[in-house]
Structures are given as structure tokens and as C-alpha cells.
N, C-alpha and C positions, 0 to 999 in steps of 0.2 A: 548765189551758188556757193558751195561750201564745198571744200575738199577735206577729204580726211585725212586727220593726222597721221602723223608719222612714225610709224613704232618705233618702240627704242628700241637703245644696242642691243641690248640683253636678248629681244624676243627676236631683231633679225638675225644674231650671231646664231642664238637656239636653232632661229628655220636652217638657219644655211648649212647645218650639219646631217640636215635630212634631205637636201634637195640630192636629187642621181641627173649626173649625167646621163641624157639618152645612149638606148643600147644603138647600134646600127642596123636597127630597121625603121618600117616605116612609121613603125608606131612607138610613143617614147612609153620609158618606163611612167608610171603614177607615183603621184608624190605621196607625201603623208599627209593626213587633214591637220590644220595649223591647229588645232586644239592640242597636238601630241609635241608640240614643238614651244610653243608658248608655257601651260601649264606645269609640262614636264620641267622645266628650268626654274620656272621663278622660284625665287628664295622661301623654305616654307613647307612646300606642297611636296611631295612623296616623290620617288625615284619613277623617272618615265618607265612606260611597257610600251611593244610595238602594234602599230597597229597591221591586223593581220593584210591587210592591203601591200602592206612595205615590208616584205618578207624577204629576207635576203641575209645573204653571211654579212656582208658589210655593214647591215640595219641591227644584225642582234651583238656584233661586235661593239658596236656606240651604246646599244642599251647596257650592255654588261659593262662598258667603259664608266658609263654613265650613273650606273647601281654603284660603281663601288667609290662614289663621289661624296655619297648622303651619309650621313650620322646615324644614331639607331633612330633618332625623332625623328628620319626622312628630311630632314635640311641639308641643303648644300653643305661640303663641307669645305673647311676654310684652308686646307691646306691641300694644294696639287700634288698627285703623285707624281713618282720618280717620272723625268722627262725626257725622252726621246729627240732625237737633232735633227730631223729630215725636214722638210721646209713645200708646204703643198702651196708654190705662186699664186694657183688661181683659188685665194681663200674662199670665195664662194664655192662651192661645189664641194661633193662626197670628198671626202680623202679617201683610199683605195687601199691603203693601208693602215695596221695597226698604230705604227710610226706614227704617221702625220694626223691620226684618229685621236692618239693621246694631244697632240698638239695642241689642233683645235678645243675639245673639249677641255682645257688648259685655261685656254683664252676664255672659256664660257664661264668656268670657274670662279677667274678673277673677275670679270666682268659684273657675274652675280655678286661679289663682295665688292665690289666698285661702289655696285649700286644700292646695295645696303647701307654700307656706312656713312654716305651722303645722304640716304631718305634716312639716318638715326641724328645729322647734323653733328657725328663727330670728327673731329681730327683727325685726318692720315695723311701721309704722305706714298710717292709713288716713285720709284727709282729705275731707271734702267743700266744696264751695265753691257757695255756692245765691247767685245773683240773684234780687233781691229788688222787692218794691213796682212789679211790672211794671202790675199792671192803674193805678195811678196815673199810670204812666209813658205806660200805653194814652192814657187821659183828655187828658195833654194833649202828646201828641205829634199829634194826630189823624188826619189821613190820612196822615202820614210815619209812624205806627205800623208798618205791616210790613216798611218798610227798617230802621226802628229797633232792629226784635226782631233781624233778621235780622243786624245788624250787633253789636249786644250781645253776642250768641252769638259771633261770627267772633274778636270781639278776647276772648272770654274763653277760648276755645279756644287761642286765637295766644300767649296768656300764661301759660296752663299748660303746653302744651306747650315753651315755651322754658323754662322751670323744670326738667321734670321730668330724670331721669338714665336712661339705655337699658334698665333693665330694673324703670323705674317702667311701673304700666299705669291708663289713666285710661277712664270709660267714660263715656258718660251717665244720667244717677240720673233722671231725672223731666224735664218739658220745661221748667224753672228751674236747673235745678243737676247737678253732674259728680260723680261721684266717682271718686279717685283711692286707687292704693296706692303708699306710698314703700317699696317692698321692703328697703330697705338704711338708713332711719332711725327713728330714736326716736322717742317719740311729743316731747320738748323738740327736737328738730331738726326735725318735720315741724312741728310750728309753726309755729316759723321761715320756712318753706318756704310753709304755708298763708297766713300774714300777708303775707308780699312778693308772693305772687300776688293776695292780694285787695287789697289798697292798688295795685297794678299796676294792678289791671282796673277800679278807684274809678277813678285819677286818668286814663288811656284815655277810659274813657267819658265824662267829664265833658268831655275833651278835645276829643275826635272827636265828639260828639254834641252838644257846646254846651248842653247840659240842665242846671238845679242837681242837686244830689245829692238822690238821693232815696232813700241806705242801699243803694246799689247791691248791696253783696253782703255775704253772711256766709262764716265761715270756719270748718270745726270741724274736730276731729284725734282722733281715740280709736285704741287701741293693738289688732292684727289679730287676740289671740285673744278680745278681748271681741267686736268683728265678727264673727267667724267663728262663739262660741257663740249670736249671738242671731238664726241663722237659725229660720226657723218652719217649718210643716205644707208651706208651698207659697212658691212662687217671690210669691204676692203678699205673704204673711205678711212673706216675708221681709224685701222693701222696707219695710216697716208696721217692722220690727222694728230695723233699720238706722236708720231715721229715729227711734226712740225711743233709740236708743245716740248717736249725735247729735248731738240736741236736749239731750240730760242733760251736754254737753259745755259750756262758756266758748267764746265766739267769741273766735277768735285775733286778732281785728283789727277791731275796732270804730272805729269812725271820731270822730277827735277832735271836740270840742267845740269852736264858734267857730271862729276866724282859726287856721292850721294855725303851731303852736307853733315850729317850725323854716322854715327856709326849703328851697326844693326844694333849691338844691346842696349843702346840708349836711348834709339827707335823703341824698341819694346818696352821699354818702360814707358817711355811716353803715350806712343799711342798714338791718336790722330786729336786732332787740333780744330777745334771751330771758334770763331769770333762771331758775336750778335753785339746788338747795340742797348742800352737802358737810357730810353726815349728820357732825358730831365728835366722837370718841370723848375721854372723859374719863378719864384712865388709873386715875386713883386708885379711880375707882367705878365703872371697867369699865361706863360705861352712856353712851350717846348721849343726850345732853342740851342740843347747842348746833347749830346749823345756820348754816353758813360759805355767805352769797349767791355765786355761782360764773355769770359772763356766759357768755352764747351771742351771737356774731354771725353773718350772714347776710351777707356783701358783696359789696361790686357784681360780685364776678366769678364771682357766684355759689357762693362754698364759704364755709363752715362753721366758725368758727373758736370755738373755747372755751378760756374760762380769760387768763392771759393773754398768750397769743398773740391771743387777740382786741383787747387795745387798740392801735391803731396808735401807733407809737413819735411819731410827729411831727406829730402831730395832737390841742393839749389842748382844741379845741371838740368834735372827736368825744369825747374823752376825759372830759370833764366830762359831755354827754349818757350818755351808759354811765354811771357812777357817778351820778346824778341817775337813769335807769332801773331802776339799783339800791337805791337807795334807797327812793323811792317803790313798787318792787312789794311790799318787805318790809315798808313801813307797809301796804299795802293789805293783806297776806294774814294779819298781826298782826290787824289790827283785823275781818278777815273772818273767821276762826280763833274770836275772841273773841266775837264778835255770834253765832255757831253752837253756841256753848256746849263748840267744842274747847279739846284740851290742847295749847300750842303752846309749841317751846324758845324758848332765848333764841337771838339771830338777831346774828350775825356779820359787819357788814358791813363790808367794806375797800374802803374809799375813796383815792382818789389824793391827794396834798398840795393839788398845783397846782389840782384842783377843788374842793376846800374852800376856798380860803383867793385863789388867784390870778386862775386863770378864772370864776371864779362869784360874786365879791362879796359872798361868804358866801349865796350863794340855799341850798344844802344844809342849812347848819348853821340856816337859818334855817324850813327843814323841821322838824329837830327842836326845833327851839328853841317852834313849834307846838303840840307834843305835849300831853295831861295829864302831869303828873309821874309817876302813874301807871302812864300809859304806856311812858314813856321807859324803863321799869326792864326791858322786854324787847330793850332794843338794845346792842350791844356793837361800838363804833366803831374800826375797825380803819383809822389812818393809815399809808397802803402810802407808804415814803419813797423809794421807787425811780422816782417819777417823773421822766419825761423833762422834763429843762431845767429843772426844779425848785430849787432849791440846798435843801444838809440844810435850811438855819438855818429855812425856813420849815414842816418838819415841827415845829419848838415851837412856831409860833405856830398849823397844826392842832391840834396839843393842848390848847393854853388856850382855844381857841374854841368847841372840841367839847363838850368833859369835861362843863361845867353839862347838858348836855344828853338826857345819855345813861345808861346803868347802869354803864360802864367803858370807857377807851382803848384801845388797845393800840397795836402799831408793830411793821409789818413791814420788816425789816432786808436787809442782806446777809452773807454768813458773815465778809466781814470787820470789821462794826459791832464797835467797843468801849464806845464812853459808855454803859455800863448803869448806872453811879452815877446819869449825869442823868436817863437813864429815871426810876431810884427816885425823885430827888426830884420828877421832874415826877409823880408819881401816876400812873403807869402799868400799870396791870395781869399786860400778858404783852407780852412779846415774840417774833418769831418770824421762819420763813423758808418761803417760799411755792417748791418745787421747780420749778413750773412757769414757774416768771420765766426769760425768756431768758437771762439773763445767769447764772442759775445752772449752765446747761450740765449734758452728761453725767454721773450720778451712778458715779462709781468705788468702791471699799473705799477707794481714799488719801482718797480728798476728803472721804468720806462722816467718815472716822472721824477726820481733822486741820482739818477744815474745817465740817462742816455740825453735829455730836455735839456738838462743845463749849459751842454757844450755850446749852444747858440748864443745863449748868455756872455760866457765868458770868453768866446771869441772877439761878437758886438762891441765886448769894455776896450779891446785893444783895437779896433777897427775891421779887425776878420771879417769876410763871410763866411758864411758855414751849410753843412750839406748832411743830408739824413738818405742815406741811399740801402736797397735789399728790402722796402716797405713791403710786407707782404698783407695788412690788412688796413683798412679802409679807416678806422678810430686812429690810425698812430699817424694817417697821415693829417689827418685834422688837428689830432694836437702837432704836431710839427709845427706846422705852417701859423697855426697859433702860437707859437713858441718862437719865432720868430727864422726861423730856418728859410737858407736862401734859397740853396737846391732841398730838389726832392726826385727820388726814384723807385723804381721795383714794380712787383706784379699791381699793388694796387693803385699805383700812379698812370701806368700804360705798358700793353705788351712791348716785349722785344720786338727789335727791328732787323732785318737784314743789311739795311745801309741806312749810315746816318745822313739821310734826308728829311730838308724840309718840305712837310707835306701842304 
């Protein structure tokens, strides 16, 4: 005996905006034939009409809601109108209002781009942004309570939407919180994305409403095919099911502790901050075993920068914040790794001179200098000497400063560094060259094989290891690793990670 499957979300959330509560008599209203409910939504197909069966103000309100959703080719279209706050509990059944009509058809919206992007097998991620601790907010706003909420909402809308990009689509989740899809990034980019809209709509409301903070808002991000598999039986499951994907998520943006650590213009320059991992391959034993810290920035002009194009050349107070957010996340996920009873590599982190040693008065080093001894034997202190306005001579004295601190140095160079002698006698590990530094410019065959190949060479003559990391194509890792290169990293080695674990 065979039962039949299960529609998906898409075609139950569609029916459940047709179904009517019975009127109160003995005979219930008629529904509409699922062909009007199915067809009319899926991604594609022309804007629904009603059928003349299901005649009602409330039926031609959703079809008109419904029309002005489609593009002129009659496809869904990717972006939710403006959204309305009313919140209809019993998500199955008619909404009764215009309100909670935009709502739902909201959720249908995304839902049909949920389901698109997953049957195209691309990338998105999926963020929600909940306001929080309203009923406290109730208590002692008191009769300014309903401008309050009212105005809560206006600016957290106003600052999602100037975030998002044209063919992000954002709905409303429940009468607290929005959810959003970044169609076009990662789930390490929608972070990003997620924390600068909720620190946005912290520092707004605190502004504009004169209130202390009261955890205004959380931020989460989980990646669109776990969304998409943990729809349920019914459009309410589903919400149920959504909120447990979630909640199992780290909020992107938790709100600091105390006096805020930076100052607001320094903040703005900076921007928001993400750390990812560049999985290293270890040539000799062909096994990933070390994790290279790898910056995300988010700036004020709203784009996306990684690696390092994200440090700003003329700026070592941003510069030193970024390497101190580096640092500090690879202690936290070291020591979080460990307390969980995970197996975690050693952890790679390159640090600028000028933040170790110039701009920071030793705060960094005085991070690991913190550590148990223990500890320390999971870090691996990479002084980047390429910093701006830096002079070499003070990458020695990074390295005497460091070294007690840590499991091993290292020093990333440029293809024309020669002192490998003083490397050796400083106790230096490896040496190396980061492709992704501006100043290394387009990789050619002449450069690659007179300029960038050789550094494994002449580290080898003094006993160095040495490390080719920013690989972004498939040839240059092969000569590498021919070349005699210890490490190897970048897109063609292996994606980024979110924690450096061994898998």
C-alpha cells in the first residue's frame, strides 16, 4: 500500500492562503480547487485569478496582493513589498486583513525564492533578526508604548532594507522578527551582513527612542539548504521548524559588555569584522592539519572585502582592531573546540608588525602571553612584515616579543625578501608569501616561476619551511608542491571554514 507524498512548503503555504474559515452557519464556506492554489505560486507560471467559486472581498484582496508580486514575464518576484507588523497566530487560515494578508503572502514569496535557489544549486544564505525584550520595553515605556513598538519596527525595517542587494528578499517572521534571504552570499558574508544590521538597529533605537538597551535585538544566519530541508507537515510546522534551525545558530552580534570598547568613529570606519579559516594543506602528509585565520570586512560602503584587501592601507587603528579580532576569535574557538571535547588544528594566525609591536603596546602579545603554556602550543604566530609605514627592522623585534608565547613564528615576506640566514638564526619556523597581498599583483608563468617558486629554495638552504598561501588556481598549486613548498592554502586547496576543526 503506498501513500502519497507530501507536498511541499511552497504548494501548502500557497493552499493555506485560500483556505476560509467557516462562516456560522450550518453550512461551511467552499474552498477553492487546489489547482488555483498550487499553479498560481509556483515560480514561473502567471499571477493567480480567482476562481469564481471563491468570491469574496478577502479572495480578491490576496489575488490583487498576489498580482502585484509578479514581474512583467509573470514570475514571482524577488523582492517583498513594504511589510506590515500584525501577526495572524493561527498561520493556517484566511488572514482577515489586509495586515496580516501582506504577511503571509511575504512568507510565500520567500518561500518560492527558497525554493528556487536550492532547485538552481546555488549559494545563499538565510538570516533572521528578532527584537527582543519588547514586553519589558512595554512595562516601562508606558503609554508611549504603541508609538514605541510602532517606531521599533519602522527603523528596523529602514535598516534592513538599506543593507539588503536587489534580489535579497526579506519577509516578516512573527510580530518580533524579519526574516531575510541573502540570495548571492555565504553564510561568513551574511554574518557580516546580519551583525551590521543588528548593531545598526541597537545603536537607532537607543538613539531615536532615548531608552537604555534592553538586548534590543538578536541576529542569526544558517545556510538555505538546511532552511529549506527543515520545512514541516504544514505552513505552521514549518515556522516551528525554522525557529529551531535558528535558535541552534550563535548570534551574530551580541552586544558588548560595559562602556563600548571603541569609539563610534572608529567603529565606522571599521565596520563589522568576520574571521573564517584557510583549511592548510601539509605537503609532506598530504593531510590538513593547520587552519590559516583569513579576515572578512563589511565597510561603510557597504561591500565585502576579504583577505587582504580588507586591511586598509592607511589606517594601523583599523588595522590593529582586525588583527586583535583575529586573534581573540581563534583564542575563543581554541578554547570552545576544547571545553566540547573536539579535535582542533593548530591555528595560524598573521598578525601585522605595526599591531604587535607599534600601535598596540604590546596589548596582542600580551593576549598570549595570558594563555596556560598548554595552551599556547595550539598557536602559530605569523608576523605579516608587509605592513604599511611599518620599517622591516621592527618585524625583529615582533619576533622576540612573540616567540615565548606561542608554539612557533613564522614571517610573511615579499618575493623579493633575502635575509633567510636571520630568519634561521632568529628561530623562525617558516617563511612565506601571501598571493593575495596587493602588492603581489597578477600571477604570470614568468613571475610565478622567477619570483614567487624560488622562496622554498632558499629558505630549504637555511633549514626553513616555507608556505604558499591565497592559491587561487589548480596549476600553481601543483607547481608548489613540486617546488618543494611545506604549506599550501586558498580556494584551490580547499574552501574556507567556519572553525578550525579536524574533520
Amino acid at each position: 500500500m503506498t501513500q502519497d507524498k507530501k507536498p511541499g512548503f511552497l504548494k501548502r503555504l500557497a493552499e493555506s492562503l485560500f483556505e476560509e474559515e467557516p462562516e456560522p452557519t450550518p453550512s461551511p464556506r467552499p474552498k477553492p480547487a487546489a489547482q488555483h492554489s498550487v499553479a498560481a505560486l509556483s515560480v514561473g507560471d502567471p499571477a493567480p485569478g480567482l476562481d469564481p467559486a471563491f468570491d469574496s472581498d478577502e479572495a480578491r484582496q490576496i489575488s490583487a496582493r498576489l498580482a502585484t508580486l509578479h514581474d512583467q514575464d509573470g514570475r514571482v518576484a524577488v523582492k517583498a513589498e513594504p511589510v506590515d507588523w500584525s501577526f495572524d497566530e493561527d498561520f493556517g487560515t484566511l488572514a482577515t486583513t489586509a495586515q496580516s494578508t501582506d504577511q503571509v503572502v511575504s512568507q510565500v514569496v520567500f518561500a518560492a525564492k527558497l525554493q528556487e535557489i536550492v532547485g538552481k544549486g546555488d549559494k545563499g544564505s538565510a538570516g533572521k533578526l528578532q527584537l527582543l525584550n519588547l514586553d519589558e520595553i512595554k512595562r516601562d515605556a508606558g503609554d508611549r508604548w504603541e508609538q514605541i513598538a510602532e517606531k521599533a519596527h519602522t527603523i528596523a525595517e529602514q535598516v534592513i532594507r538599506h543593507r539588503l542587494a536587489p534580489s535579497d528578499v526579506l519577509a516578516p517572521y512573527d510580530d518580533n522578527s524579519f526574516i531575510v534571504l541573502f540570495a548571492e552570499l555565504t553564510e561568513e558574508q551574511a554574518r557580516l551582513k546580519a551583525a551590521a544590521i543588528a548593531r545598526e538597529v541597537r545603536e537607532r533605537l537607543l538613539g531615536e527612542l532615548g531608552m537604555k538597551d534592553h538586548g534590543w535585538v538578536k541576529a542569526f544566519v544558517t545556510d538555505i539548504a538546511t532552511l529549506n530541508a527543515a520545512a514541516g507537515a504544514s505552513p505552521e510546522e514549518t515556522v516551528l521548524s525554522w525557529n529551531k534551525v535558528f535558535d541552534s545558530e550563535e548570534d551574530c552580534a551580541p552586544p558588548l559588555p560595559g562602556p563600548q570598547a571603541i569609539d563610534a568613529e572608529l567603529q565606522s570606519r571599521l565596520g563589522e569584522i568576520g574571521i573564517s579559516y584557510r583549511p592548510t594543506l601539509m605537503t609532506a602528509k598530504g593531510v590538513i592539519g593547520i587552519y590559516n585565520s583569513h579576515v572578512l570586512r563589511l565597510d561603510a560602503l557597504n561591500r565585502i572585502l576579504t583577505g587582504a584587501a580588507a586591511f586598509p592601507p592607511n589606517d594601523a587603528a583599523v588595522m590593529f582592531e582586525m588583527d586583535k579580532a583575529a586573534a581573540k576569535r581563534a583564542v575563543e574557538q581554541v578554547r570552545a573546540a576544547l571545553k566540547a571535547g573536539q579535535r582542533t588544528g593548530l591555528l595560524h594566525i598573521t598578525l601585522h608588525t605595526g599591531s604587535l609591536v607599534t600601535h598596540s603596546s604590546g596589548l596582542i602579545i600580551d593576549m598570549f602571553r595570558a594563555l596556560p603554556p598548554e595552551f599556547r602550543r595550539f598557536f602559530i604566530i605569523g608576523i605579516n612584515a608587509q605592513s604599511p609605514g611599518a620599517p622591516q627592522t621592527k618585524m625583529w623585534e615582533a619576533l622576540a616579543a612573540i616567540q615565548p608565547f606561542c608554539r612557533s613564528v613564522t614571517a610573511q615576506v615579499t618575493a623579493e625578501f633575502a635575509d633567510f640566514d636571520r630568519l634561521a638564526r632568529a628561530k623562525v619556523s617558516a617563511v612565506g608569501i601571501d598571493l593575495e597581498e596587493p602588492d603581489v599583483g597578477d600571477i604570470t608563468p614568468t613571475s610565478l616561476t622567477k619570483s614567487i617558486l624560488p622562496l622554498s629554495k632558499h629558505a630549504a638552504k637555511v633549514g626553513l619551511q616555507s608556505y604558499l598561501y591565497g592559491i587561487k588556481r589548480r596549476e600553481i598549486v601543483r607547481a608548489a608542491r613540486d617546488a618543494g613548498f611545506t604549506y599550501l592554502n586558498g580556494p584551490a586547496v580547499a574552501a574556507n571554514a567556519a572553525q578550525p576543526l579536524i574533520v
